[in-house]
N, C-alpha and C positions, 0 to 999 in steps of 0.2 A: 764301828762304822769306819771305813775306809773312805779314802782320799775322791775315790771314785763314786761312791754314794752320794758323798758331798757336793761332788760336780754336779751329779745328773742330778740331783736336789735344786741348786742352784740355778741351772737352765730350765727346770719347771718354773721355778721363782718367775724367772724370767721372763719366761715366755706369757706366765700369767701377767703379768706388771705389762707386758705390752699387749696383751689381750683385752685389758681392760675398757680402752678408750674405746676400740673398737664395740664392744659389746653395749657400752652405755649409748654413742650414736648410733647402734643399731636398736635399742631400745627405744629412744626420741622419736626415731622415723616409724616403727610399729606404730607410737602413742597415737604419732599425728594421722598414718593412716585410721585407725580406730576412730579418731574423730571426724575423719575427710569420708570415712564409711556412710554416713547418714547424709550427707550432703553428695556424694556419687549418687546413692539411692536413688535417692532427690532428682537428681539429673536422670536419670536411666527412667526416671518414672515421667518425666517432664517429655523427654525424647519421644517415649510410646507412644504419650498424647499427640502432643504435635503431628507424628505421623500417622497415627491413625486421623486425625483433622483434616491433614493431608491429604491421606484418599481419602477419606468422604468429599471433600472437593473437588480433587479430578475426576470424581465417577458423575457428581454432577455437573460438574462441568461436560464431560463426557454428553452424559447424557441431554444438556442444552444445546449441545453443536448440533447433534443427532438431529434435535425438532426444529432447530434451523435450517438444517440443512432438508429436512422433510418439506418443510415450507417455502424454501425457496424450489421445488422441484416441485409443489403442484401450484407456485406464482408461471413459472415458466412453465409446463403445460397448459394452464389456460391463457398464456399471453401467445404462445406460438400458434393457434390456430386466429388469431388477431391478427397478428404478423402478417401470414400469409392471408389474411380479406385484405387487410393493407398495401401490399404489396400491388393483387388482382387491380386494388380499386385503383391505385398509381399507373398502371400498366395500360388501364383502359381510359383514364383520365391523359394519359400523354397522348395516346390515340386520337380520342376525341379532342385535343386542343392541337394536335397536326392537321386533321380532316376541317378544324377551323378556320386555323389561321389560311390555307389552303384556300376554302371558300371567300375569307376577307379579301385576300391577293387578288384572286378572283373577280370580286366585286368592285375595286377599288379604280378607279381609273388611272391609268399612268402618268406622269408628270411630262412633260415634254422637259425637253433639255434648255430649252429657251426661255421658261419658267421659274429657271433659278438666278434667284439674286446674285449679283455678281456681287465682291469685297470691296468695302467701303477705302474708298482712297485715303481716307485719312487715316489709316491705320500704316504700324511702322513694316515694313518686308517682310523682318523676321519672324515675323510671327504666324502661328499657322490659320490659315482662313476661318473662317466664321464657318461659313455651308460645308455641306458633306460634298463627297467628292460624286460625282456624277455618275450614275450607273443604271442602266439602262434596268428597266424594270422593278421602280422603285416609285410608290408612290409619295403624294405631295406631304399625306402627314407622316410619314417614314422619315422625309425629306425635311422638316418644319423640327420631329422630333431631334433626328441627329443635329440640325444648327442649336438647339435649345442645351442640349446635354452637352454642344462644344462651346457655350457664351458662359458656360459654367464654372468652366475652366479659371 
């Protein structure tokens, strides 16, 4: 054996002596996955569940929006033809309480201007009158009402 054998001998040496470390932390990290194997499982089987729990609750969830929303669609077709009686009955009820009040106006006798109380002197200037202001075609409880809703004040 030559001089040459010897070398390339010696850098196998070598290369094995520094192959070593590596080989054994890559046998530790195999071990530990071998053992993290059952415990992945584990997870990847916990995962499925979950998701499958998952949808089964959005489908009934799904499906409870669904008959809400069915129920609120035949609440609001039996409430819209209420609506509109409500409405007619508002419409004829303003009617009949214009062709009223009309009739009242009507009935009522007019106040003469001379009729109303004039402001009590002892009161201070600034302040604004007791009586309503005077308008021709107005009767005397129209007239009694406005002083009443301005003593309020």
């Amino acid at each position: 054996m030559g001089w040459i054998e010897w070398a390339a001998q010696l850098a196998v040496i070598l290369l094995l002596a520094a192959a070593l470390p590596l080989l054994l932390r890559l046998e530790r990290t195999l071990a530990a996955v071998r053992r993290d194997r059952s415990a992945l499982e584990g997870s990847a089987t916990t995962l499925a569940e979950a998701t499958r729990l998952a949808e089964a609750a959005s489908i009934r969830l799904r499906a409870s929006a669904e008959a809400g929303g069915r129920q609120l669609a035949e609440k609001l077709a039996t409430a819209e033809p209420m609506r509109d009686d409500l409405r007619y009955l508002v419409e004829r009820a303003e009617a009949l309480a214009d062709r009223l009040e009309a009739l009242v106006r009507a009935g009522r006798p007019l106040v003469p201007s001379a009729a109303v109380p004039e402001r009590a002197p002892d009161r201070a200037p600034d302040r604004a009158p007791d009586r309503a202001p005077e308008v021709p075609g107005r009767s005397l409880a129209e007239l009694t009402l406005l002083r009443a809703l301005g003593a309020g004040r």
